[in-house]
N, C-alpha and C positions, 0 to 999 in steps of 0.2 A: 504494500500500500504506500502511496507515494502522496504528498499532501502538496497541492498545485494552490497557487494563488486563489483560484475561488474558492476552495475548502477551507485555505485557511481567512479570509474575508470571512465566509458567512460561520465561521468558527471565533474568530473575534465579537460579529455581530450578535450572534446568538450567547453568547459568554457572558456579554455587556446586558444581555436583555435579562438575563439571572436562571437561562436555561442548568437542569443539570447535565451533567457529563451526558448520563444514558439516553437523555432524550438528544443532545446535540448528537450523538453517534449515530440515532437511528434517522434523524431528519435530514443531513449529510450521507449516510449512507455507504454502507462497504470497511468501516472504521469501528473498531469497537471505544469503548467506554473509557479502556485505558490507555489509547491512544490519544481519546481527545484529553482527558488528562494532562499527558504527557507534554502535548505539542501549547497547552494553555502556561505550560510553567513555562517548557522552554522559551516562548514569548512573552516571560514574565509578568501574566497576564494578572490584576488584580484580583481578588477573592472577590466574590461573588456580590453584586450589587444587590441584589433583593435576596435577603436569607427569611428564613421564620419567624414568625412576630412573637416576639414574647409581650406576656404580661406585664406593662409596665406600673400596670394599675393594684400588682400582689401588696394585701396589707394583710400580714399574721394575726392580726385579733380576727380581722372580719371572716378569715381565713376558719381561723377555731371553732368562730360560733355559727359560721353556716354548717360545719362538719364536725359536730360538737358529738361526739360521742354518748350517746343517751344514761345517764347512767340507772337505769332503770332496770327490771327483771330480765336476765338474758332466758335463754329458753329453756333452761334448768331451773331459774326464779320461778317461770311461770308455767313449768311442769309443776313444782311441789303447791306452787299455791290453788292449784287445780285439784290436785290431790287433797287440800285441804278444805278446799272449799266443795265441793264436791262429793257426794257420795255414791261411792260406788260399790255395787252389790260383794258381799265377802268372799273369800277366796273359798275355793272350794277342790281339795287337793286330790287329786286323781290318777291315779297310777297308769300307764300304756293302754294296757288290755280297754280303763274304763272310759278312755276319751269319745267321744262321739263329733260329728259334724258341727254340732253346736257348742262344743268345750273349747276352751282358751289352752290352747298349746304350746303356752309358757312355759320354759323350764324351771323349775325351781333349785337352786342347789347342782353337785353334781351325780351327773350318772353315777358314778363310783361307789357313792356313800347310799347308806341305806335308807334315809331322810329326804331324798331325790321325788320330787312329784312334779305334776304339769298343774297350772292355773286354777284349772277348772269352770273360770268362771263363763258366764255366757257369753260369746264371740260375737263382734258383730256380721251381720249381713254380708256373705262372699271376702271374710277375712278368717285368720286363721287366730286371731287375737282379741281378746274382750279391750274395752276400749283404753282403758288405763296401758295395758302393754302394746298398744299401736303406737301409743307416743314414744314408748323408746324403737321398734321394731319399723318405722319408716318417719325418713326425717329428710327434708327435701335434699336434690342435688347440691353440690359444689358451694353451701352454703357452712361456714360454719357457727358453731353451736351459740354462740352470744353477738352474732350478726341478724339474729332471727328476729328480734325486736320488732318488725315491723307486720309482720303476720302474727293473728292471735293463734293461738293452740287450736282451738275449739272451732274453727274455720280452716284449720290446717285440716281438721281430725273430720270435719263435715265435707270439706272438700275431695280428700282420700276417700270416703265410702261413696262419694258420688262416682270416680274416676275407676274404683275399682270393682 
């Protein structure tokens, strides 16, 4: 590749206008990226007239209290106050054999020891869990645990048996 007088003009021009490398390569044409590069230094071409705008207007308080961290129930808060406030039918400890379609299929404990039961209690509607152990057993995507603040539980929990 050889750079003729018009490539390097409209490599100037386009340089000036605050084109990047990749697009001056592909609008010239035949030339890659780090050629046009290249041929910008060796014509010690100044840095780029139009860069990124930044924020000149960043002020750190206004900063804090638009993205003020809530300090309020993360989604373990408003798990147990759920649990408190709430009542929910008692546990009802059932061994393998006694599970049926409508038993909560909670573990309790482990396999190993002899004090090992499941739930018991009534499951809801096309789940495999009464509603207290949905809240730990699905808990949304890519979200984590004290970023929840913004969904209630009980809309999370109503929205799930819609979905599922």
């Amino acid at each position: 590749m050889s750079w003729t007088e018009e490539k390097v003009e409209k490599l100037k021009e386009l340089w000036g206008k605050g084109n990047t490398a990749s697009q001056i390569a592909e609008i010239i044409g035949g030339i890659s990226r780090n050629a046009v590069i290249g041929k910008a230094h060796r014509l010690n071409l100044s840095a780029k007239i139009k860069t990124r705008s930044t924020n000149n207007n960043y002020n750190p308080k206004t900063y804090q209290e638009n993205n003020k961290i809530k300090s309020g129930k993360g989604r373990r808060g408003k798990f147990k106050s759920m649990i408190i406030e709430k009542d929910f039918e008692p546990e009802n400890p059932k061994q393998l054999e006694q599970l049926d379609d409508n038993s909560c299929k909670w573990p309790i404990g482990h396999p190993d020891e002899k004090s090992f039961y499941f739930c018991g209690r009534t499951s809801l509607k096309d789940f495999s869990y009464c509603k207290l152990h949905l809240l730990y057993a699905y808990q949304p995507k890519g979200k984590k645990e004290d970023e929840n603040d913004r969904e209630d539980v009980q809309e999370y929990i109503e929205k799930k048996i819609q979905t599922g």
